[in-house]
C-alpha positions as a Markdown table, in Angstrom:
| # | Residue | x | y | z |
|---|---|---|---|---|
| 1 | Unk | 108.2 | 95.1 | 122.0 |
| 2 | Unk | 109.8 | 91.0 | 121.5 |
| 3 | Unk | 108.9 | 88.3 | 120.0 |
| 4 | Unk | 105.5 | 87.3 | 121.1 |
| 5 | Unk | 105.9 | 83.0 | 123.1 |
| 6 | Unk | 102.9 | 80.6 | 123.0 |
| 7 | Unk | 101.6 | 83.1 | 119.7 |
| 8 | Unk | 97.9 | 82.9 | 118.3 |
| 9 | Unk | 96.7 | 83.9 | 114.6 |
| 10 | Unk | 92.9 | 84.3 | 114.0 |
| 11 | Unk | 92.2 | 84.1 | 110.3 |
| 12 | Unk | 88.7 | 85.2 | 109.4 |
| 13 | Unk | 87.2 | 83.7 | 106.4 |
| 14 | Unk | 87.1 | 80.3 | 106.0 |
| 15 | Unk | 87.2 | 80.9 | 101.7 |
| 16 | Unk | 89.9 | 80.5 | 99.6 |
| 17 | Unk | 92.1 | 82.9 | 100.5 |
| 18 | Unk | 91.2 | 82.6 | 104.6 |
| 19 | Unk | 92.1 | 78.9 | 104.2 |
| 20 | Unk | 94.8 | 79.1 | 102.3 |
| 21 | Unk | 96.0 | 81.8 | 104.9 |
| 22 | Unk | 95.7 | 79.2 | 107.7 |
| 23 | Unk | 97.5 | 76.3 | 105.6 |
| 24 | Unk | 100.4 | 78.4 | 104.9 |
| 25 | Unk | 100.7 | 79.3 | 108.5 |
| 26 | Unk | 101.2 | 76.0 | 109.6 |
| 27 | Unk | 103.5 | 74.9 | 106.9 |
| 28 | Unk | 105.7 | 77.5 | 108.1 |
| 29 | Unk | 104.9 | 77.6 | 111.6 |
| 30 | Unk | 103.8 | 81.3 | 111.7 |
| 31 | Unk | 102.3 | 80.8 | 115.1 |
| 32 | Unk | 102.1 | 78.5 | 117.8 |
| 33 | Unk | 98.0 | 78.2 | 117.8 |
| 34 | Unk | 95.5 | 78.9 | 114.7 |
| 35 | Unk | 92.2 | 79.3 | 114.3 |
| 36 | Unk | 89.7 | 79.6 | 111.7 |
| 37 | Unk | 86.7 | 81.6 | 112.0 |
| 38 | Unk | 83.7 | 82.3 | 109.6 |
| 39 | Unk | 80.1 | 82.6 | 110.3 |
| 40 | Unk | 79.4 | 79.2 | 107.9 |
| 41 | Unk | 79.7 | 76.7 | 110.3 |
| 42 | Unk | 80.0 | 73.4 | 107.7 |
| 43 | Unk | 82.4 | 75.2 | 105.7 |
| 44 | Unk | 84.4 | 76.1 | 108.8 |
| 45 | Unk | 84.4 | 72.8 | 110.5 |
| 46 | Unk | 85.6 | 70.8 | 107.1 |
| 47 | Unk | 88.5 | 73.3 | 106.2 |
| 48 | Unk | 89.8 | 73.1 | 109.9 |
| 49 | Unk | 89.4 | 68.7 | 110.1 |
| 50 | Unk | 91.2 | 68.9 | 106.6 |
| 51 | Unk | 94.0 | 70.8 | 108.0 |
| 52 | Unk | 93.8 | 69.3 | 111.3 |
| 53 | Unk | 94.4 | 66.1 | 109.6 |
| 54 | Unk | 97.6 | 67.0 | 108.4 |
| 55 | Unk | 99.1 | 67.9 | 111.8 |
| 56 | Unk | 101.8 | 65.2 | 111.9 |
| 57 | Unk | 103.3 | 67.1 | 109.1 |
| 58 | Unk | 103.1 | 70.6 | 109.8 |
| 59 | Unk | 105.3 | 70.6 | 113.1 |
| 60 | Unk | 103.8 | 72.2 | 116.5 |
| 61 | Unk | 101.3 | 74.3 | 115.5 |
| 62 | Unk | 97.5 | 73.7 | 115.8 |
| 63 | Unk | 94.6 | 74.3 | 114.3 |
| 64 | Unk | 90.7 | 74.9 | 115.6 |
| 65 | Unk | 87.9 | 76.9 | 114.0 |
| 66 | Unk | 84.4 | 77.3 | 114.5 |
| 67 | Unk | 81.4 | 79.7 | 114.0 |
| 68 | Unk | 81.4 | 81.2 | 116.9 |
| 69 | Unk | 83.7 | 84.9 | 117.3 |
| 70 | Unk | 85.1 | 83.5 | 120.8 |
| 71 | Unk | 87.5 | 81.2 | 118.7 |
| 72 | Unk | 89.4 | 84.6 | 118.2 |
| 73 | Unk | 89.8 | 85.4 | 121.7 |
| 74 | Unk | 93.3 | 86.1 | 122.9 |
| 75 | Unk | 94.8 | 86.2 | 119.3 |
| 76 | Unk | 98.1 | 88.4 | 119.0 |
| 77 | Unk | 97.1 | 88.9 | 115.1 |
| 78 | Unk | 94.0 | 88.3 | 113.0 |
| 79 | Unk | 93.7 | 88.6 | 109.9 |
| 80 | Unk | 90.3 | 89.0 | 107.9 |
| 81 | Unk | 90.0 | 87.6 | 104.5 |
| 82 | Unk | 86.3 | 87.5 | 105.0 |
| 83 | Unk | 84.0 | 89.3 | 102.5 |
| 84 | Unk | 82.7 | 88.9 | 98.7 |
| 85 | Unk | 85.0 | 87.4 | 96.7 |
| 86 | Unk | 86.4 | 89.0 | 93.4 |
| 87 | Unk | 84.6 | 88.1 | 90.2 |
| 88 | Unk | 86.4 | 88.0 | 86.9 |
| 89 | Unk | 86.4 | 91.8 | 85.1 |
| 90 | Unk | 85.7 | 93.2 | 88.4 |
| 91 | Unk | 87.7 | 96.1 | 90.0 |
| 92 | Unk | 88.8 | 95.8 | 93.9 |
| 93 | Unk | 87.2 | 99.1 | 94.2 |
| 94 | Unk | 83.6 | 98.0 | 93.0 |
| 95 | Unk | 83.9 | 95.5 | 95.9 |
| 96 | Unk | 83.9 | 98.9 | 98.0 |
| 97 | Unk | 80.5 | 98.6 | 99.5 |
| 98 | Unk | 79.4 | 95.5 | 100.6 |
| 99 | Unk | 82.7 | 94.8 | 102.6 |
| 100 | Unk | 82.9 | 97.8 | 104.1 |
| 101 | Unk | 79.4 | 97.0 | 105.6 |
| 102 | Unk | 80.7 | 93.7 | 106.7 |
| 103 | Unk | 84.0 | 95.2 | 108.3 |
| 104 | Unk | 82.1 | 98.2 | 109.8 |
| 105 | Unk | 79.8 | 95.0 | 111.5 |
| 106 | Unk | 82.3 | 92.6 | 112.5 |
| 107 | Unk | 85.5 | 94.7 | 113.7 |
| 108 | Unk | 84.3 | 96.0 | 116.7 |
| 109 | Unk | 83.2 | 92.3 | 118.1 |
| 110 | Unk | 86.7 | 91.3 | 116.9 |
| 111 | Unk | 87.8 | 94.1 | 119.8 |
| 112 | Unk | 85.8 | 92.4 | 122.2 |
| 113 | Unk | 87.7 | 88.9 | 122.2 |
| 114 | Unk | 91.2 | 90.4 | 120.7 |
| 115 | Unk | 91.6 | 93.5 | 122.2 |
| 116 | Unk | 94.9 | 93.7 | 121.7 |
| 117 | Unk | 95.8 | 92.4 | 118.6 |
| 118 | Unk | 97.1 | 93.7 | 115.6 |
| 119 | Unk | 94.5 | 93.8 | 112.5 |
| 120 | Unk | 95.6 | 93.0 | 109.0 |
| 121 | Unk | 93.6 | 93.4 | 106.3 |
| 122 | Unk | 93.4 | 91.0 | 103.5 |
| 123 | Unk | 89.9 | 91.7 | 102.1 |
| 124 | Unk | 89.6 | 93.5 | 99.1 |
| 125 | Unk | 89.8 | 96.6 | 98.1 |
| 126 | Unk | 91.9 | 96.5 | 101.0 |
| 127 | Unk | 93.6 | 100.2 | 101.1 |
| 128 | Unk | 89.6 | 101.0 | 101.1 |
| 129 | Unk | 88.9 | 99.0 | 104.0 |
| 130 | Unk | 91.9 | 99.6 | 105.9 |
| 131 | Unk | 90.6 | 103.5 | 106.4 |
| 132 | Unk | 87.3 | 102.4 | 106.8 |
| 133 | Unk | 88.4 | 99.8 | 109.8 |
| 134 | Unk | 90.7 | 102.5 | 111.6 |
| 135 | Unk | 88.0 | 104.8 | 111.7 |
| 136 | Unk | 85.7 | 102.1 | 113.4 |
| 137 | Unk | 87.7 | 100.8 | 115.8 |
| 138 | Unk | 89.7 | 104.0 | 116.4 |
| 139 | Unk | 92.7 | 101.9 | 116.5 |
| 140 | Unk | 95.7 | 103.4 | 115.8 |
| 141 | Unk | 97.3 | 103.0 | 112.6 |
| 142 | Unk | 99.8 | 100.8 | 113.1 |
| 143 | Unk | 97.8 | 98.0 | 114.8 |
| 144 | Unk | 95.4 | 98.1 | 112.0 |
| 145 | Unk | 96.9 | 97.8 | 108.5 |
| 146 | Unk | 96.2 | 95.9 | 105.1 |
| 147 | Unk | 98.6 | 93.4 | 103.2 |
| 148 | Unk | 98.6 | 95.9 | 100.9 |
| 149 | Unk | 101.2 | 95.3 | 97.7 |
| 150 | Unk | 103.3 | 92.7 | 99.6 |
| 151 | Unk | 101.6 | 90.2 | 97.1 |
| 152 | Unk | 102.6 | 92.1 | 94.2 |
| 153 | Unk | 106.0 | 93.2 | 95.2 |
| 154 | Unk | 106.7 | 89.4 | 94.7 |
| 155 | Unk | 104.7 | 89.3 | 91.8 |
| 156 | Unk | 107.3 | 92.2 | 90.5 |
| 157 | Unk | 110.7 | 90.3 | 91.9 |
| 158 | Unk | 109.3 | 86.9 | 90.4 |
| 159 | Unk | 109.1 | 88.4 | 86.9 |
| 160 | Unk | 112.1 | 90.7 | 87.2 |
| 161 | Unk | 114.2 | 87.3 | 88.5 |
| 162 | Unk | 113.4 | 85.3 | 85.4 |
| 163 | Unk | 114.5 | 87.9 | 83.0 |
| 164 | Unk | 117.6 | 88.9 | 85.1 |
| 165 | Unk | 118.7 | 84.9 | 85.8 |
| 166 | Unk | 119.1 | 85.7 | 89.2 |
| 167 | Unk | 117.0 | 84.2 | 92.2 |
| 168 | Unk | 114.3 | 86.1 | 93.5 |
| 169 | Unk | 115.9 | 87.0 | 97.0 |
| 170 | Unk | 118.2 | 88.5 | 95.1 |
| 171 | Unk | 116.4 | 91.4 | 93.7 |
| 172 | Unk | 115.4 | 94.4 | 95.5 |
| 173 | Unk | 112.6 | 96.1 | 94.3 |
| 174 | Unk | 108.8 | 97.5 | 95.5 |
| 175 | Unk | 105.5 | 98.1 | 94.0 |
| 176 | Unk | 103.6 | 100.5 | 96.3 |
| 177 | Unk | 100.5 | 103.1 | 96.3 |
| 178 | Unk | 96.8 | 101.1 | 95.8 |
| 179 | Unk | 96.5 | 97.5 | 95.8 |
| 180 | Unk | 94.9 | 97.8 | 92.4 |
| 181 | Unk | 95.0 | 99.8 | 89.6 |
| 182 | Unk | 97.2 | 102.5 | 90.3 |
| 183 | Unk | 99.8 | 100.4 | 91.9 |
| 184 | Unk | 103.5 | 101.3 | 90.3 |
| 185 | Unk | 106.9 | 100.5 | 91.0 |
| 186 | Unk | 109.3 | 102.5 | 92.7 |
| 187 | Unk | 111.9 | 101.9 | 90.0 |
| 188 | Unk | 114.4 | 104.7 | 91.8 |
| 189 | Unk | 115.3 | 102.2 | 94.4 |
| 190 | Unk | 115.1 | 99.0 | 92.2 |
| 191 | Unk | 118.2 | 96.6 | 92.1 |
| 192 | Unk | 119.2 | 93.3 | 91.6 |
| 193 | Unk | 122.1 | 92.8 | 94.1 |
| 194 | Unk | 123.6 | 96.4 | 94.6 |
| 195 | Unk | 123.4 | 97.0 | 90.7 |
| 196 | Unk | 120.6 | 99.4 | 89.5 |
| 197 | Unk | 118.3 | 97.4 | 87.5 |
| 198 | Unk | 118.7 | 99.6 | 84.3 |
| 199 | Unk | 122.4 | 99.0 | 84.5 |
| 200 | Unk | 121.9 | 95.2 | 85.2 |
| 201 | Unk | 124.0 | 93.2 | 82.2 |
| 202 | Unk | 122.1 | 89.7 | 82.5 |
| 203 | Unk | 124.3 | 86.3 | 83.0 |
| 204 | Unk | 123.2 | 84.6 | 79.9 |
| 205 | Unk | 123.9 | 86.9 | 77.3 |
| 206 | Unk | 120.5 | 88.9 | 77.4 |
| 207 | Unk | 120.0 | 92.3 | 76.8 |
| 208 | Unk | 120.0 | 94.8 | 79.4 |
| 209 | Unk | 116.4 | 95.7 | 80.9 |
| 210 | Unk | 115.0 | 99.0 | 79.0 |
| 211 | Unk | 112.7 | 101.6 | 80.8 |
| 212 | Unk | 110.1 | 100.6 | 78.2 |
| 213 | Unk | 109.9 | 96.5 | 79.3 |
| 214 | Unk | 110.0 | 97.3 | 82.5 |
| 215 | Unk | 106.9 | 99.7 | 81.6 |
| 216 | Unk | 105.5 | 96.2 | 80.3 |
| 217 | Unk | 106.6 | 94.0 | 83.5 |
| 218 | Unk | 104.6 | 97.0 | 85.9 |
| 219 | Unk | 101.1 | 96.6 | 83.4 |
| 220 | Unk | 102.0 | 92.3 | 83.7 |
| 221 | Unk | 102.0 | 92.6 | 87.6 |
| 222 | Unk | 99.5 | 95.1 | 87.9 |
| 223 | Unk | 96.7 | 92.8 | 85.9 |
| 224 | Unk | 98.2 | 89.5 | 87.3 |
| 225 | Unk | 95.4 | 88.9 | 89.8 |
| 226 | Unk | 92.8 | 89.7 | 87.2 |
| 227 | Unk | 94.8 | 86.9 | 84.8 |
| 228 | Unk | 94.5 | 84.2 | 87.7 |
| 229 | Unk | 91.2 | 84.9 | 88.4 |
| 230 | Unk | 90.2 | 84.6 | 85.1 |
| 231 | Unk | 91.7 | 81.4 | 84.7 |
| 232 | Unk | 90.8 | 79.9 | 88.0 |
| 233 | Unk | 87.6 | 82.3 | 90.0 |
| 234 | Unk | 90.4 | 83.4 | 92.8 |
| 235 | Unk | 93.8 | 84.2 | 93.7 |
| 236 | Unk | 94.5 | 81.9 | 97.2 |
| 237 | Unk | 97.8 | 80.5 | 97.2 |
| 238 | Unk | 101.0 | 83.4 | 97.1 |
| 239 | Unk | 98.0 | 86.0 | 99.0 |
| 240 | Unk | 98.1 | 82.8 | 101.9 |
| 241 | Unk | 101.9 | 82.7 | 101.9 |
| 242 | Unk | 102.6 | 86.7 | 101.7 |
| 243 | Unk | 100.0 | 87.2 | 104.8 |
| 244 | Unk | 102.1 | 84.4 | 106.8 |
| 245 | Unk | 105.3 | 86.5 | 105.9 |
| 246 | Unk | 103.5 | 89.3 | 107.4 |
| 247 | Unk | 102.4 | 87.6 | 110.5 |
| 248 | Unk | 106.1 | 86.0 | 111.0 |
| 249 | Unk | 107.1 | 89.7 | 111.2 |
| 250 | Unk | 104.3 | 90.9 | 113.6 |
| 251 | Unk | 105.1 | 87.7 | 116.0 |
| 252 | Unk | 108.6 | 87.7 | 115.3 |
| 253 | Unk | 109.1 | 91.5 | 115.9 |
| 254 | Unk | 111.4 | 91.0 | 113.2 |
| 255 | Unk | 111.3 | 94.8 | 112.3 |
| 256 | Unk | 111.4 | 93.4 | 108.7 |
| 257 | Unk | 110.7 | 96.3 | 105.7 |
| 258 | Unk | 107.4 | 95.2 | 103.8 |
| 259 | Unk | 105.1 | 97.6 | 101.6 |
| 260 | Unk | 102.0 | 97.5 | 103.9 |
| 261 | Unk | 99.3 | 100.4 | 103.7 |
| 262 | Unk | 98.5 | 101.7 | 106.9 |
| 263 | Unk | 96.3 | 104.9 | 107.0 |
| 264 | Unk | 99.4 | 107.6 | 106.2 |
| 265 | Unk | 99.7 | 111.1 | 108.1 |
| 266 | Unk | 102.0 | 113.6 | 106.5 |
| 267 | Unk | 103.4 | 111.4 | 104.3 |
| 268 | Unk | 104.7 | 113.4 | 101.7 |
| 269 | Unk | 101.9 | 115.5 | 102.3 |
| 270 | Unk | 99.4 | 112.6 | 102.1 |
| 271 | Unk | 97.1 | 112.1 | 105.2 |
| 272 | Unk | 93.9 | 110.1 | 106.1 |
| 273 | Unk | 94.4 | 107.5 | 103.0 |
| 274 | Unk | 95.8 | 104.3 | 103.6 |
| 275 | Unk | 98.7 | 103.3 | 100.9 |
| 276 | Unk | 101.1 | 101.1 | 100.7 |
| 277 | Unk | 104.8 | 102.3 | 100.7 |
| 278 | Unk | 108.0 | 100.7 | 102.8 |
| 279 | Unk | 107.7 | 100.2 | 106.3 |
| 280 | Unk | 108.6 | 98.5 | 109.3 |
| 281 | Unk | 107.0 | 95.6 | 110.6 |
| 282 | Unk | 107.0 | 94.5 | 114.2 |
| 283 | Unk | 105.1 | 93.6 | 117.3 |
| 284 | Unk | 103.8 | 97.2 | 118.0 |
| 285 | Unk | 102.5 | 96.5 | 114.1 |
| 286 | Unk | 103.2 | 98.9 | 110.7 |
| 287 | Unk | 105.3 | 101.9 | 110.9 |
| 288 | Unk | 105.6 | 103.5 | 107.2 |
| 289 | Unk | 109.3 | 104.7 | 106.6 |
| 290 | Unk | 109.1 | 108.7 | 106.2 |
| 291 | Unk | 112.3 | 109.0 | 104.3 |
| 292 | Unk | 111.6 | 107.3 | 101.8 |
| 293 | Unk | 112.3 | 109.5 | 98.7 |
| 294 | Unk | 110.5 | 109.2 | 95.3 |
| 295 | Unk | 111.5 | 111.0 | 92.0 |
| 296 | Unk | 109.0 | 113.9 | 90.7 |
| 297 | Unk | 107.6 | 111.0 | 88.8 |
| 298 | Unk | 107.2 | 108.5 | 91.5 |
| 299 | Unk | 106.1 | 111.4 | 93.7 |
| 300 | Unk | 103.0 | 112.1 | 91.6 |
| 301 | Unk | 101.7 | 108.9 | 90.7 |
| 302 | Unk | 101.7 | 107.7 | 94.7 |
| 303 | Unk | 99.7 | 110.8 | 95.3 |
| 304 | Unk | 97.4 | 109.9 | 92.1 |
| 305 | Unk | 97.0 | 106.6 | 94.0 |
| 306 | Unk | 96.1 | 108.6 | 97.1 |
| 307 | Unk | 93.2 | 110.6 | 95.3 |
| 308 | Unk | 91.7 | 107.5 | 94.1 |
| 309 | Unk | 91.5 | 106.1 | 97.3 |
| 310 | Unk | 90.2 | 108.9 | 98.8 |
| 311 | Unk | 87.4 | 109.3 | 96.4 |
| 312 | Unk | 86.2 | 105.6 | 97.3 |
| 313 | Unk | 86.6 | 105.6 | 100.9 |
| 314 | Unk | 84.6 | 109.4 | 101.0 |
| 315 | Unk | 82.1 | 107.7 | 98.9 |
| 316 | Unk | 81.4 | 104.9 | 101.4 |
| 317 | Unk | 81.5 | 107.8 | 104.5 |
């Protein structure tokens, strides 16, 4: 595959998160054409003249929307944020149903104008729908995958970059498993430069992390989303700018390593669940990185994460 010329993104869901998809997209010139879809017509024609209106700053990208599915035709990625939203003391999971029934509806006339895109997944619970959306479009894997913990692998370098002193590029760590509750980090791989982060002697006299604050910064990004939404109804601005990461890999074919959850087979002995773990992002779409290793540990909470997946997605079968 190459880097895809003259690229289009479909975002579906004109909400918060769907439009703050689109406006990080053209900040950063993620693709070459964008458009906006969602069955509310107003709402979808006032977020595309408010973004439209700030084309002179945004560089050569444009932006269109409408009501009608055709906007989407001839996209190289969409991405669907569309769905019902997340209230406040509400699990991803107990979102299960109702999007599932809107995927299940709207996928398969997404096929019809983008047959040859790649799918990602933004709607929550997204690991959920991600098996759910494979099974209805019989895509394979790799062109149909979710943003999985990409979001909260920054949440986990943000926090981790603070306390260390360092800048955030700079550390190297992964929360993987469920987008949700039974996320964890893989803290067997974690460092900040080349230096293991237990061993990490911080630059301005701090302490050295301990396995039991770390314990605390997994349980702070775990419950960050519930925290935001809490405070504000919805978490729209870092979910826009990590699903224009991912799309400037897709379009880029940059082969760049993100923890995406793509429906896993023989995965450590996991199969038919959608996780997120490391793996390579391209044109051709998500390819999860089999050699990843995992302590005994690690090992069993990613297949704990697997079994609680499973039991939703059977559930909505």
């Amino acid at each position: 595959m190459s880097v895809i010329e003259n690229s289009k993104l479909t975002v579906v869901g004109a909400g918060a998160v769907g439009s703050s998809v689109a406006y990080a997209a053209l900040i950063r010139g993620s693709a070459r054409h964008v458009a906006l879809y969602d069955i509310a017509a107003e709402k979808v024609e006032a977020e595309v003249l408010d973004l439209a209106h700030g084309a002179q700053f945004t560089g050569s990208s444009d932006i269109i929307g409408a009501a009608d599915i055709s906007v989407a035709a001839g996209s190289h990625v969409v991405v669907i944020t569309a769905g019902a939203k997340q209230n406040p003391g509400q699990t991803r999971t107990e979102l299960a149903g109702v999007n599932a029934g809107i995927l299940r509806k709207m996928l398969p006339q997404l096929l019809e104008v983008a047959p040859n895109a790649v799918y990602v997944i933004v709607t929550n619970p997204c690991d959920v729908l991600t098996v759910i959306g494979q099974e209805t479009t019989g895509l394979p894997p790799e062109r149909i995958f979710a943003s999985g913990t990409v979001l909260d692998t920054s949440r986990l370098r943000w926090k981790l970059a603070q306390r260390a002193g360092v800048s955030t590029s700079s550390v190297h760590a992964h929360i993987i498993g469920e987008h949700g509750d039974t996320e964890f980090p893989l803290w067997s791989h974690a460092t900040i430069g080349t230096v293991p982060i237990l061993d990490w002697e911080p630059l301005d006299g701090q302490p050295r992390f301990t396995k039991e604050e770390l314990d605390g910064i997994a349980v702070d990004v775990r419950d960050a989303a519930y925290t935001v939404i809490r405070g504000k109804g919805a978490t729209n601005y870092a979910i826009g700018l990590s699903s224009a990461r991912i799309v400037e890999a897709i379009l880029g074919d940059q082969h760049a390593v993100m923890p995406v959850s793509t429906v896993l087979s023989g995965f450590h002995g996991i199969d038919g669940v959608a996780l997120s773990v490391p793996s390579v992002v391209s044109s051709a779409g998500a390819k999860p990185i089999h050699g990843t290793a995992f302590s005994d540990d690690e090992l069993g909470l990613l297949r704990r994460s697997a079994g609680a997946l499973r039991d939703v997605a059977d559930s909505l079968r």
